[in-house]
N, C-alpha and C positions, 0 to 999 in steps of 0.2 A: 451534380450527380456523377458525368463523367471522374471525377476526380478521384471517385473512391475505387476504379479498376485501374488505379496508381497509386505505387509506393513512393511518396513524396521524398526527397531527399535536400530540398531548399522549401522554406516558406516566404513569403510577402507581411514586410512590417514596415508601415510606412512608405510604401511603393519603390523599397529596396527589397532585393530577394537575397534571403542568408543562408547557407548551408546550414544542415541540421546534424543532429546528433542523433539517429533514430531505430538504432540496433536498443534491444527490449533489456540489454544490461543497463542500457544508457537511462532509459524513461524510467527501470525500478530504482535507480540511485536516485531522481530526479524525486520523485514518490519515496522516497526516505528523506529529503530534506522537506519535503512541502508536508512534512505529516513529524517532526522534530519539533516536541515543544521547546526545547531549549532555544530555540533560537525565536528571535520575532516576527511575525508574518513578513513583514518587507524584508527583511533579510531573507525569509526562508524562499520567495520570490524573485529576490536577487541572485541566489546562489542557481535558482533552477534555469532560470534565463540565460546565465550563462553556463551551462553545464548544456543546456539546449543548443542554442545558436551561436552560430560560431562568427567569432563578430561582435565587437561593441553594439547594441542597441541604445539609441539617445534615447535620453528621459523622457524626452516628448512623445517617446512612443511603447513607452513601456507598459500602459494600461493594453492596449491594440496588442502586444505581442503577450502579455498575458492570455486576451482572449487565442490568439492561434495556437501559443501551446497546451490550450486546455482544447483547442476544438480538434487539435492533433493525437490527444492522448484519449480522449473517446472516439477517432477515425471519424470526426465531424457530427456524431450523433449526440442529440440533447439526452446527457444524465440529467435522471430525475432524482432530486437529493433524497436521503433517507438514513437510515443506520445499518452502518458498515457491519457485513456479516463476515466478513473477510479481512484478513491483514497479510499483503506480499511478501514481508519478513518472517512471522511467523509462521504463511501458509505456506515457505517456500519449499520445503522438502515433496508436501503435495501434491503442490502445483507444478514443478518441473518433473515428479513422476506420472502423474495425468498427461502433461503438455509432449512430456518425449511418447508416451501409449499412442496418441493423436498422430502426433507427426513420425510417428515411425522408427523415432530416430534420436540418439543423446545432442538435444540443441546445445547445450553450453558449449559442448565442441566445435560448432558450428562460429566460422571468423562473425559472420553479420546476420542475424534475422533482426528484419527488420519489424519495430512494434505491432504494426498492422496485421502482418504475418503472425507474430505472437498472437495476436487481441485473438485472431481466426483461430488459430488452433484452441486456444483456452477457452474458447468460448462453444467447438466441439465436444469439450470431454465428454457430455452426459456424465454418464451412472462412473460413478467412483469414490475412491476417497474423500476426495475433496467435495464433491457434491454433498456426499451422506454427511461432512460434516458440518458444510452449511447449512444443508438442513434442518439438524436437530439444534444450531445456533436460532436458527431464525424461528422454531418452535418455540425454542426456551425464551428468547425475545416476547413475542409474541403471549405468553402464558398459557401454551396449547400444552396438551399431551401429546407424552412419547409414550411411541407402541416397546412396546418387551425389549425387543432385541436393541432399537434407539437406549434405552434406557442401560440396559449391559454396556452397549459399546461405550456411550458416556461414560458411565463409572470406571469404565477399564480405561477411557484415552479423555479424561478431563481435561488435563495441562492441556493437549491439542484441539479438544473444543471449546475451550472459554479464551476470549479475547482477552490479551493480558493488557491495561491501561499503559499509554508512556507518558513516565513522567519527567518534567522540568527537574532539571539541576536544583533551586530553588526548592519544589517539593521531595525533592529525596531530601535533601538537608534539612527539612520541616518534620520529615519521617522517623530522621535518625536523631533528630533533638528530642520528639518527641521519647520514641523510644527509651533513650536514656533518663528521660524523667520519671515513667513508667517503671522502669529497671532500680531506679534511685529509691522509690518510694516503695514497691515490692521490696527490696532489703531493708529497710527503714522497719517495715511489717512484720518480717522476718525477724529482726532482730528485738521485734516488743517497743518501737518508739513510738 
Protein backbone atom coordinates (compact mmCIF):
# COMPACT_ATOMS: atom_id res chain seq x y z
CA UNK A 1 0.00 0.00 0.00
CA UNK A 2 2.70 2.19 1.07
CA UNK A 3 4.17 2.06 -2.34
CA UNK A 4 1.59 3.79 -4.20
CA UNK A 5 2.60 7.41 -2.15
CA UNK A 6 5.92 6.66 -4.41
CA UNK A 7 6.88 7.33 -7.69
CA UNK A 8 9.01 4.25 -8.31
CA UNK A 9 12.08 4.95 -10.33
CA UNK A 10 13.82 1.31 -10.05
CA UNK A 11 11.73 -1.98 -9.95
CA UNK A 12 12.63 -5.73 -8.44
CA UNK A 13 13.07 -8.64 -11.11
CA UNK A 14 14.46 -11.32 -9.82
CA UNK A 15 15.80 -9.93 -6.56
CA UNK A 16 17.87 -7.34 -8.81
CA UNK A 17 16.59 -3.91 -8.64
CA UNK A 18 16.80 -1.98 -12.30
CA UNK A 19 16.37 1.51 -13.08
CA UNK A 20 13.17 2.26 -15.07
CA UNK A 21 12.04 4.27 -17.88
CA UNK A 22 8.92 5.99 -16.23
CA UNK A 23 8.40 9.52 -17.67
CA UNK A 24 4.53 8.89 -19.62
CA UNK A 25 6.39 9.47 -23.16
CA UNK A 26 8.37 6.41 -22.18
CA UNK A 27 5.17 3.96 -21.25
CA UNK A 28 3.06 5.48 -24.44
CA UNK A 29 5.93 4.24 -26.81
CA UNK A 30 5.95 1.07 -24.80
CA UNK A 31 1.90 0.74 -25.50
CA UNK A 32 2.52 1.38 -29.25
CA UNK A 33 4.84 -1.53 -29.46
CA UNK A 34 2.68 -3.96 -27.16
CA UNK A 35 -0.46 -2.98 -29.33
CA UNK A 36 1.79 -3.39 -33.20
CA UNK A 37 0.33 -6.23 -34.96
CA UNK A 38 3.29 -6.40 -37.21
CA UNK A 39 5.30 -7.58 -34.98
CA UNK A 40 4.95 -10.96 -32.77
CA UNK A 41 3.75 -10.96 -29.19
CA UNK A 42 7.35 -12.03 -28.00
CA UNK A 43 8.90 -9.62 -29.81
CA UNK A 44 6.50 -6.98 -29.07
CA UNK A 45 7.41 -8.11 -25.29
CA UNK A 46 10.99 -7.89 -25.97
CA UNK A 47 11.13 -4.55 -27.46
CA UNK A 48 8.91 -3.26 -24.18
CA UNK A 49 11.32 -4.83 -21.64
CA UNK A 50 13.77 -3.25 -22.88
CA UNK A 51 12.53 0.09 -23.65
CA UNK A 52 11.35 -0.26 -19.72
CA UNK A 53 14.39 -1.30 -17.77
CA UNK A 54 17.43 -0.27 -18.16
CA UNK A 55 19.55 -3.37 -18.05
CA UNK A 56 19.77 -6.75 -19.51
CA UNK A 57 16.94 -8.76 -17.98
CA UNK A 58 17.82 -12.80 -18.17
CA UNK A 59 15.55 -15.06 -19.62
CA UNK A 60 14.81 -16.67 -16.52
CA UNK A 61 13.23 -13.89 -15.55
CA UNK A 62 11.41 -12.41 -18.09
CA UNK A 63 7.83 -13.84 -17.32
CA UNK A 64 8.31 -12.05 -13.45
CA UNK A 65 9.33 -8.66 -15.21
CA UNK A 66 6.56 -9.03 -17.55
CA UNK A 67 4.21 -9.23 -14.54
CA UNK A 68 5.93 -5.77 -12.92
CA UNK A 69 5.80 -3.81 -15.98
CA UNK A 70 2.26 -4.59 -16.43
CA UNK A 71 1.59 -3.96 -12.40
CA UNK A 72 3.67 -0.74 -13.12
CA UNK A 73 1.49 0.61 -16.03
CA UNK A 74 -1.86 0.11 -14.00
CA UNK A 75 0.22 1.87 -10.59
CA UNK A 76 -0.41 -1.83 -9.07
CA UNK A 77 -4.22 -1.91 -9.70
CA UNK A 78 -5.99 -5.13 -11.11
CA UNK A 79 -7.31 -4.26 -14.86
CA UNK A 80 -10.33 -5.83 -15.55
CA UNK A 81 -10.01 -6.89 -19.27
CA UNK A 82 -12.88 -5.73 -21.59
CA UNK A 83 -12.98 -3.64 -25.06
CA UNK A 84 -10.95 -0.92 -25.46
CA UNK A 85 -13.09 2.32 -25.80
CA UNK A 86 -9.85 4.13 -26.21
CA UNK A 87 -6.78 4.26 -28.32
CA UNK A 88 -3.44 6.70 -26.93
CA UNK A 89 -2.35 7.21 -30.63
CA UNK A 90 -5.41 8.11 -31.90
CA UNK A 91 -6.91 9.76 -28.68
CA UNK A 92 -3.72 11.69 -28.37
CA UNK A 93 -4.64 15.21 -29.43
CA UNK A 94 -7.57 14.72 -26.51
CA UNK A 95 -6.13 13.41 -24.26
CA UNK A 96 -2.98 15.88 -23.93
CA UNK A 97 -5.74 18.73 -24.09
CA UNK A 98 -7.85 17.12 -21.18
CA UNK A 99 -4.43 15.99 -19.35
CA UNK A 100 -2.76 19.87 -19.74
CA UNK A 101 -6.85 21.38 -18.55
CA UNK A 102 -6.06 19.06 -15.28
CA UNK A 103 -2.67 19.74 -14.64
CA UNK A 104 -2.69 23.28 -15.38
CA UNK A 105 -0.10 23.34 -17.55
CA UNK A 106 1.47 22.23 -21.43
CA UNK A 107 3.07 18.70 -19.90
CA UNK A 108 5.00 17.76 -23.08
CA UNK A 109 7.22 20.65 -22.14
CA UNK A 110 7.63 19.24 -18.92
CA UNK A 111 11.66 17.26 -18.94
CA UNK A 112 9.97 14.27 -16.72
CA UNK A 113 6.26 13.46 -15.58
CA UNK A 114 6.36 10.49 -14.43
CA UNK A 115 3.51 7.79 -15.58
CA UNK A 116 1.79 7.57 -12.20
CA UNK A 117 1.62 11.30 -12.18
CA UNK A 118 0.19 11.12 -15.75
CA UNK A 119 -2.30 7.93 -14.95
CA UNK A 120 -3.54 10.88 -11.87
CA UNK A 121 -4.11 13.51 -13.99
CA UNK A 122 -5.96 11.56 -16.78
CA UNK A 123 -7.87 9.87 -14.78
CA UNK A 124 -9.12 13.52 -13.31
CA UNK A 125 -10.34 14.92 -16.52
CA UNK A 126 -14.17 14.22 -15.81
CA UNK A 127 -16.51 16.09 -18.30
CA UNK A 128 -14.64 16.78 -21.74
CA UNK A 129 -13.72 15.80 -24.88
CA UNK A 130 -12.43 12.83 -24.45
CA UNK A 131 -14.98 11.69 -21.88
CA UNK A 132 -17.96 12.56 -24.38
CA UNK A 133 -16.18 10.69 -26.71
CA UNK A 134 -15.78 7.61 -24.95
CA UNK A 135 -18.93 7.72 -24.11
CA UNK A 136 -20.91 7.68 -27.26
CA UNK A 137 -18.00 4.84 -28.26
CA UNK A 138 -19.03 2.67 -25.35
CA UNK A 139 -23.00 3.42 -26.34
CA UNK A 140 -22.38 2.47 -29.93
CA UNK A 141 -20.57 -0.73 -28.41
CA UNK A 142 -22.97 -1.60 -26.32
CA UNK A 143 -26.11 -1.12 -28.91
CA UNK A 144 -27.72 1.73 -26.69
CA UNK A 145 -29.03 4.92 -27.93
CA UNK A 146 -27.68 8.22 -28.49
CA UNK A 147 -29.47 11.19 -27.07
CA UNK A 148 -29.85 14.20 -30.06
CA UNK A 149 -27.00 16.19 -29.52
CA UNK A 150 -24.65 12.46 -29.01
CA UNK A 151 -25.90 11.65 -32.23
CA UNK A 152 -24.84 15.54 -34.18
CA UNK A 153 -21.65 15.39 -32.63
CA UNK A 154 -20.94 11.70 -33.94
CA UNK A 155 -21.95 12.63 -37.48
CA UNK A 156 -19.92 15.82 -37.35
CA UNK A 157 -16.58 13.97 -35.54
CA UNK A 158 -16.92 10.19 -36.84
CA UNK A 159 -13.15 9.63 -37.92
CA UNK A 160 -12.57 10.75 -33.91
CA UNK A 161 -15.15 8.44 -32.64
CA UNK A 162 -14.76 5.19 -34.15
CA UNK A 163 -11.58 3.16 -33.30
CA UNK A 164 -9.69 2.72 -36.37
CA UNK A 165 -8.51 -1.23 -36.61
CA UNK A 166 -4.36 -1.69 -37.05
CA UNK A 167 -3.47 -3.70 -39.30
CA UNK A 168 -0.43 -6.33 -39.92
CA UNK A 169 1.85 -5.69 -42.72
CA UNK A 170 0.54 -8.99 -44.08
CA UNK A 171 -3.08 -7.76 -43.91
CA UNK A 172 -2.52 -4.48 -45.69
CA UNK A 173 -0.96 -6.52 -48.60
CA UNK A 174 -4.08 -9.06 -48.38
CA UNK A 175 -6.16 -5.54 -48.63
CA UNK A 176 -4.28 -4.20 -51.53
CA UNK A 177 -4.21 -7.71 -53.63
CA UNK A 178 -7.46 -7.82 -52.90
CA UNK A 179 -8.33 -4.66 -54.06
CA UNK A 180 -6.68 -5.04 -57.33
CA UNK A 181 -8.56 -8.00 -58.13
CA UNK A 182 -11.78 -6.07 -57.52
CA UNK A 183 -10.36 -3.23 -59.67
CA UNK A 184 -9.32 -5.91 -62.39
CA UNK A 185 -12.76 -7.36 -62.75
CA UNK A 186 -14.82 -4.08 -62.42
CA UNK A 187 -12.84 -3.14 -65.75
CA UNK A 188 -13.37 -6.45 -67.16
CA UNK A 189 -17.44 -5.30 -66.45
CA UNK A 190 -16.78 -2.13 -67.96
CA UNK A 191 -15.46 -3.12 -70.87
CA UNK A 192 -18.47 -5.96 -71.59
CA UNK A 193 -16.03 -9.27 -70.83
Amino acid sequence: MTELWHLPDRLTVGGKSYPIHGDFRDVLEIFSYLRDPALPEFMRWEVALRLFFEGQIPTSHKGEAMQVLCRFLTCGQEEKPGPSLMDWDQDAAMIVADVNRVAGQEIRQLPFVHWWTFLSWFHAIGQGQLSTVVAIRDKLRRGKKLESWEQDFYRENKDRVELKKRYSAQELQEQDRLKRLLERQKGREEDGE
